[in-house]
Every structure is written in C-alpha cells, then in structure tokens.
C-alpha positions as CSV (number, residue, x, y, z in Angstrom):
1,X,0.0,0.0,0.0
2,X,1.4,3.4,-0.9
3,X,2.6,5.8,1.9
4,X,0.5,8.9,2.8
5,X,1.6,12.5,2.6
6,X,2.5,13.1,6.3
7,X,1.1,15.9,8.7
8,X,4.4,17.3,9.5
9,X,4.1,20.6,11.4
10,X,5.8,23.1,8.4
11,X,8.3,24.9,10.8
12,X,7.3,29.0,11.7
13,X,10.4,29.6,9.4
14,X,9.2,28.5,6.4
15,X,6.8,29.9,3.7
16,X,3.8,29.7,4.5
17,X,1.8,26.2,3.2
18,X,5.3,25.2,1.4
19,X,7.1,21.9,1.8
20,X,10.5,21.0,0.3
21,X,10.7,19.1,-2.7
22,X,13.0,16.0,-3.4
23,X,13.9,17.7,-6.7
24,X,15.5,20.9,-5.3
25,X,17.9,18.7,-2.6
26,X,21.3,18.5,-3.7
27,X,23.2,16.4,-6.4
28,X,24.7,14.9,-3.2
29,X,22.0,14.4,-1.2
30,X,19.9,12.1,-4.4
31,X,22.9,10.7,-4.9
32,X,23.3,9.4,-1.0
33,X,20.0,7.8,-1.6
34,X,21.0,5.9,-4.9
35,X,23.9,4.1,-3.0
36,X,21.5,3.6,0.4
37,X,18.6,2.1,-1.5
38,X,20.9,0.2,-3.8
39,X,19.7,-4.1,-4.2
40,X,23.0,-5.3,-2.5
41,X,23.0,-2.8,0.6
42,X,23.1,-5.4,3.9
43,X,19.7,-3.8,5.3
44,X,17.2,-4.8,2.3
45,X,14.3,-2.8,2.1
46,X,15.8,-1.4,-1.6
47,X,14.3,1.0,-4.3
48,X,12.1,-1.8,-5.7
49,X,10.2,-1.6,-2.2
50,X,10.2,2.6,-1.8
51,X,8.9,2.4,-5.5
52,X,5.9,0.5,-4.4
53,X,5.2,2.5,-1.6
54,X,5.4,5.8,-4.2
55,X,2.7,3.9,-5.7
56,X,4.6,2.4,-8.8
57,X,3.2,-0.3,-10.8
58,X,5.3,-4.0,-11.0
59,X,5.9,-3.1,-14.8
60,X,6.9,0.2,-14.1
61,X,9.5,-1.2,-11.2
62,X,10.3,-3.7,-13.6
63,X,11.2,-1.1,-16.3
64,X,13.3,0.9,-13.7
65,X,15.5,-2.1,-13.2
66,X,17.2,-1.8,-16.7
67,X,18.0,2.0,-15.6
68,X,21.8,2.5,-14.0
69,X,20.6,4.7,-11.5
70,X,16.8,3.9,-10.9
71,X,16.5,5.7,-8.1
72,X,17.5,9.1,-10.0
73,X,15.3,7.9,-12.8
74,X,12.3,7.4,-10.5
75,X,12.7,10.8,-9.2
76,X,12.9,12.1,-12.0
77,X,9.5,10.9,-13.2
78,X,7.0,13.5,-14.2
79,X,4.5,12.2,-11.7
80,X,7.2,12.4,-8.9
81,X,8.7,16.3,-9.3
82,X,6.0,17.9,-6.8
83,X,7.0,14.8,-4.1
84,X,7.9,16.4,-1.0
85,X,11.1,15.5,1.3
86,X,8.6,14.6,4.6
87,X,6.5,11.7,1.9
88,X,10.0,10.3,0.8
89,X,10.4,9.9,4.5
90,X,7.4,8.5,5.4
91,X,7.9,6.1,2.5
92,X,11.3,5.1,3.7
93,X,10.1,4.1,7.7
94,X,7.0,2.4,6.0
95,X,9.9,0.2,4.5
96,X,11.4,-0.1,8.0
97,X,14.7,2.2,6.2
98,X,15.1,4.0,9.3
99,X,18.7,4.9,8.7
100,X,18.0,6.2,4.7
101,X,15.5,8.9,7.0
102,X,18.5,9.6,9.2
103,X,20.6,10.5,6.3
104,X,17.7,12.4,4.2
105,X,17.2,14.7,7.5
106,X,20.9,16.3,6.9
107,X,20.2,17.3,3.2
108,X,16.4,18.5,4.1
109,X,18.1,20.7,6.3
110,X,19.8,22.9,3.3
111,X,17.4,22.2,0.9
112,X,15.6,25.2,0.0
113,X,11.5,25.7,0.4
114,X,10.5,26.2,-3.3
115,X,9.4,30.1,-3.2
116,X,13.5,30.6,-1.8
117,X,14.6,28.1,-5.0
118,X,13.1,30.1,-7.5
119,X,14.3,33.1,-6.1
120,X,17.6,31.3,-6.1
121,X,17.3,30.4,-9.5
122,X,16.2,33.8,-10.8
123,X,19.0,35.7,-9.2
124,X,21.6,33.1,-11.0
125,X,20.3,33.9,-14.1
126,X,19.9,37.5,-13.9
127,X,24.0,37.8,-12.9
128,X,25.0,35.4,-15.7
129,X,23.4,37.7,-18.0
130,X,24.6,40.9,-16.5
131,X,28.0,38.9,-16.5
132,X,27.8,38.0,-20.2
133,X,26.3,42.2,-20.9
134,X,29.6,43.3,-19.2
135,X,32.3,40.9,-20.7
136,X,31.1,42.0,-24.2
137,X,34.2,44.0,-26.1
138,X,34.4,46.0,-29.1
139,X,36.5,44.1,-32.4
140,X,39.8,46.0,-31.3
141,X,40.0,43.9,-27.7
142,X,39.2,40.2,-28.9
143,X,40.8,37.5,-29.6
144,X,42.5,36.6,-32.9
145,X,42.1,32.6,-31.5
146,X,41.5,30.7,-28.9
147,X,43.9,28.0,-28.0
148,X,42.4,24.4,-27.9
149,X,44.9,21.7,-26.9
150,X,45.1,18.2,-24.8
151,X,47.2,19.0,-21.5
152,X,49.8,16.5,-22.8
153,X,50.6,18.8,-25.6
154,X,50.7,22.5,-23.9
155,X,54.4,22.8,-25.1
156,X,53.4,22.7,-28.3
157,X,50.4,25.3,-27.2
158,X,53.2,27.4,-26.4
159,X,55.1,27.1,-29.4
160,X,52.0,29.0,-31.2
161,X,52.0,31.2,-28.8
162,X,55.4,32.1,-29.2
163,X,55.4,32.3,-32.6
164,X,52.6,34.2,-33.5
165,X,52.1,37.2,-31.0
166,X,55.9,37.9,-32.0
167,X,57.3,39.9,-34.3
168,X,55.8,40.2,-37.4
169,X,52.5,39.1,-36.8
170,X,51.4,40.4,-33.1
171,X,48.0,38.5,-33.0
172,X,46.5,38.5,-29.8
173,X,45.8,34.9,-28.4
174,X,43.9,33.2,-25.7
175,X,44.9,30.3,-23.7
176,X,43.4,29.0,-20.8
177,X,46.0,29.0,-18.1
178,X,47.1,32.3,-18.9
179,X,43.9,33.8,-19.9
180,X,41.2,32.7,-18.0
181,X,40.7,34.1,-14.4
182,X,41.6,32.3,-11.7
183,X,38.1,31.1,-10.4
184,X,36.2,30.5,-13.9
185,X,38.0,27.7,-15.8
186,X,34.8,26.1,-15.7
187,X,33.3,24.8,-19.1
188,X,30.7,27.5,-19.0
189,X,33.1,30.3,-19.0
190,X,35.1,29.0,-21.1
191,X,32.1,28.6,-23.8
192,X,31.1,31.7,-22.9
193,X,34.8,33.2,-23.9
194,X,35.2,31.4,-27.4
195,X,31.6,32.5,-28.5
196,X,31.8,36.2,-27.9
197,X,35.7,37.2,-27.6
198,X,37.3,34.6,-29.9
199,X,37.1,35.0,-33.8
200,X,38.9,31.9,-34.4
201,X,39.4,28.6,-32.3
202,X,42.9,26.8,-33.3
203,X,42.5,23.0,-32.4
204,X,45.5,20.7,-31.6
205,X,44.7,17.4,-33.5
206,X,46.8,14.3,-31.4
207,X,45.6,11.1,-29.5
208,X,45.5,13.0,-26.4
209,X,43.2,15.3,-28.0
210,X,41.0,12.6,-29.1
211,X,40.8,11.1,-25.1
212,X,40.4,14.6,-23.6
213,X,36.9,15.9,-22.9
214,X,37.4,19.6,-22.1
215,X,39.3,20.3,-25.3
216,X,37.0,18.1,-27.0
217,X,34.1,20.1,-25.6
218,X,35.9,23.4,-26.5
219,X,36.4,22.5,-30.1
220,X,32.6,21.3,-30.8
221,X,31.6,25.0,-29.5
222,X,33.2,26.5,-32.6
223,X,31.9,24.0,-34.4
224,X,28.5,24.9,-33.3
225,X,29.3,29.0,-34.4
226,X,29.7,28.1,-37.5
227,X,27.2,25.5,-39.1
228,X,28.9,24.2,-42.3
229,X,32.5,26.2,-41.6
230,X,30.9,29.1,-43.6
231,X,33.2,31.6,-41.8
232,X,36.1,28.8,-41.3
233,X,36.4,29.8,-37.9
234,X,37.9,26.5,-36.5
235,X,41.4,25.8,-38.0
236,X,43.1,22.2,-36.8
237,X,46.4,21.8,-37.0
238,X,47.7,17.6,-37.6
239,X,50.4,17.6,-34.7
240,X,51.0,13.7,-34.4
241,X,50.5,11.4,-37.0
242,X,46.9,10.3,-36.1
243,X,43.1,9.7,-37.6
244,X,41.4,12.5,-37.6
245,X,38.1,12.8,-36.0
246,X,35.4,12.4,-38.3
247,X,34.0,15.9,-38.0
248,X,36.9,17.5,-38.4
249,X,38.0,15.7,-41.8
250,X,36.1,18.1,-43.8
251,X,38.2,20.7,-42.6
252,X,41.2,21.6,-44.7
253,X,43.9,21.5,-42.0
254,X,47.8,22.3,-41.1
255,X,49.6,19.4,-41.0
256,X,52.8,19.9,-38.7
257,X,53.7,16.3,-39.3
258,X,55.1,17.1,-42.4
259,X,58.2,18.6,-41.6
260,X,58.8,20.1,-45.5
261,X,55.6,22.0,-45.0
262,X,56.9,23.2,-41.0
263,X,58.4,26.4,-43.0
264,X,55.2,27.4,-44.3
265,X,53.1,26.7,-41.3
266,X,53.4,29.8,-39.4
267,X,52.7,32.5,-42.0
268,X,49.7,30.0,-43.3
269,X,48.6,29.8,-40.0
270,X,48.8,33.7,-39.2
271,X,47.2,34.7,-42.4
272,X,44.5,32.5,-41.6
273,X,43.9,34.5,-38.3
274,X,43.5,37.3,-39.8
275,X,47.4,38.7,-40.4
276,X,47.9,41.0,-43.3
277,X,51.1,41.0,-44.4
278,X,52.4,45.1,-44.6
C-alpha cells in the first residue's frame, strides 16, 4: 500500500503552506539515496520496495531495473517532481529504512523551500546575463584565436604562442592557463569566452586530443558557431601522425607532421587568423 503525505508541522520559518521538494535537494543528497537504497546494501528494504510504496506499478518497477541509477530515474519521473522531502520519508520508515531517513534529515536541512529556490534560480540567471552584458568588447579587444589543446601537448600550445604574437605578426591569443581568471575555468566560461571574444578557435589534433573531454568540448563550441564552416572559424592543425576525428575531416587542415611543410606553417597559420602582411 502506498505511503501517505504526512502531517508534518511546516516549521514557523518556512513559507507559509510550502514543503521542500526531493527535486530541489542536492546532487549529493539524491545521490546518497541511490547508494543507500541500492539491491546489495546489507539492510534490504531497496528501491524496488520505496517504488511501491510511491505507488509504482510491477511493470513500471520492472522497467526501472534496466536504468543504471533507478533511483534518480524514479525521481525524476514527471509524476514524482512535486513529491515532497517529509512523503520520501514516510515512505522510507513504511519500508522499516530508518537509517536512509536519518541520512535524508541532513540534506532536508539545506534544501531550499520552493518560493526561496526560485528566487535562487532567478538571481543566478539574472548575474549570468549581466555577466555575459559586461564581458562584451568592441572588435579591437578580442581575440584573434583561442587555443584548444590536450594538456599533454601544452608545449606545443606554447610554441603558437610564441610564434605568432611575435614579431611580425602580433596577434593576440587566448589560452586557458594564462587567460582565463583564476576562479572560472569552468566549461561555462570557457564557452562563454570562445563564443563572444574569440574569432577563431585553433584545435590541436593528437591522440590526447581525441581522449580529452574539455578540449573536445571546447572544439565542438566553434563547431557549433559556425554551421557548415561558412566563416572557417575553426582551424586544426595535424600535430602527431593520427586519424582525424570524423567531424573534423572536412576541414582543410595544417599538417605539422610534415616537416617540408613546418616552413610554411606559421605565416599559413597567421594569415588565416587574420594577419595581413604590410
């Protein structure tokens, strides 16, 4: 039999008639309960049984058991996004999990009432646009290109940096460590810095490109800018001797591994960020 909706005395704190939701708690509090209520855990009493008391179906239990975190999908359900923090409790000692409620009190706790999350939520996005208003800046202090490399190649990164904001070709050039403010190296920011003060994204084709995430992830935003490479703003350049990425093959590309061609690299490279020669 499914649990009630317990009486619980709303604290003189709180907004009036408001209860806290499961889906505002923390990443860490939902996922807490996915390794409690896991099958194996020594106390049985698991998910399957706290979905039945939610009310779920055999089929629908039964569907949830292909999932790799049901627990997370079953919150996640459309039916389950107004269930409140004191139900999920009252579900959990109806399935004699006693310590799971223990553990769900210290995230109820700091999980906001929902009037205070959408306040929350509202102030977030009102500074990241004001951020993104202020960081805008006029064509003379961009970027010529953004840097994108693997970490295992940053010498190299160097190398271009070296070479082309020296003598005679002065372009301007952004790379993360040196670049990016201590505090917001997060992929956001970094997104947010290629889209609106980078013209050009240079990419760093090796096989540590291919296994790293963030340079992956940094690459596929200029992509995105420019739908068919209509303005060519992402330019590769073949470092090792390896198989290029499939969406990069349409892409005509600087290959550094042929060392006859090394000579003409640079002023290629440069005119293709926009250097004029005088």
């Amino acid at each position: 039999m499914a649990c009630n909706q317990e009486n619980n005395l709303v604290p003189p704190s709180a907004p009036l008639q408001e209860e806290k939701l499961v889906r505002h708690m923390s990443s860490k509090g939902h996922g807490r309960m996915s390794e409690l209520l896991r099958p194996h855990h020594a106390l049985g009493n698991d998910w399957t049984a706290l979905a039945g008391q939610l009310g779920l179906t055999f089929e629908e239990i039964t569907n949830l058991k292909e999932e790799r975190d049901p627990v997370q999908v079953m919150f996640n359900k459309h039916e389950f996004l107004d269930l409140t923090i004191s139900r999920l409790k009252s579900c959990l000692r109806a399935i004699d999990r006693l310590d799971a409620v223990k553990d769900l009190e210290k995230f109820e706790e700091e999980t906001l009432y929902p009037s205070e999350y959408r306040k929350r939520q509202a102030e977030r996005a009102l500074s990241k646009e004001s951020h993104a208003n202020s960081t805008a800046l006029p064509d003379d202090e961009k970027y010529d290109a953004f840097i994108c490399y693997a970490r295992e190649n940053i010498e190299f990164a160097k190398k271009i940096l070296k070479e082309l904001e020296a003598p005679p070709y002065h372009l301007r050039l952004c790379i993360d460590y040196r670049d990016i403010l201590p505090g917001g190296a997060d992929l956001s920011t970094l997104a947010h810095v290629i889209e609106e003060r980078c013209r050009k994204v240079v990419v760093v084709l090796s096989e540590h490109f291919n296994n790293d995430e963030t340079a992956d992830f940094q690459a596929k935003i200029a992509l995105s800018l420019s739908p068919g490479c209509r303005d060519k703003r992402l330019i590769p350049i073949k470092y090792e001797p390896v198989k290029i990425p499939t969406i990069y093959r349409f892409i005509t590309h600087i290959d550094y591994t042929n060392e006859n061609a090394r000579e003409y690299m640079w002023p290629k490279l440069a005119r293709a960020l926009g250097y004029t020669p005088r």
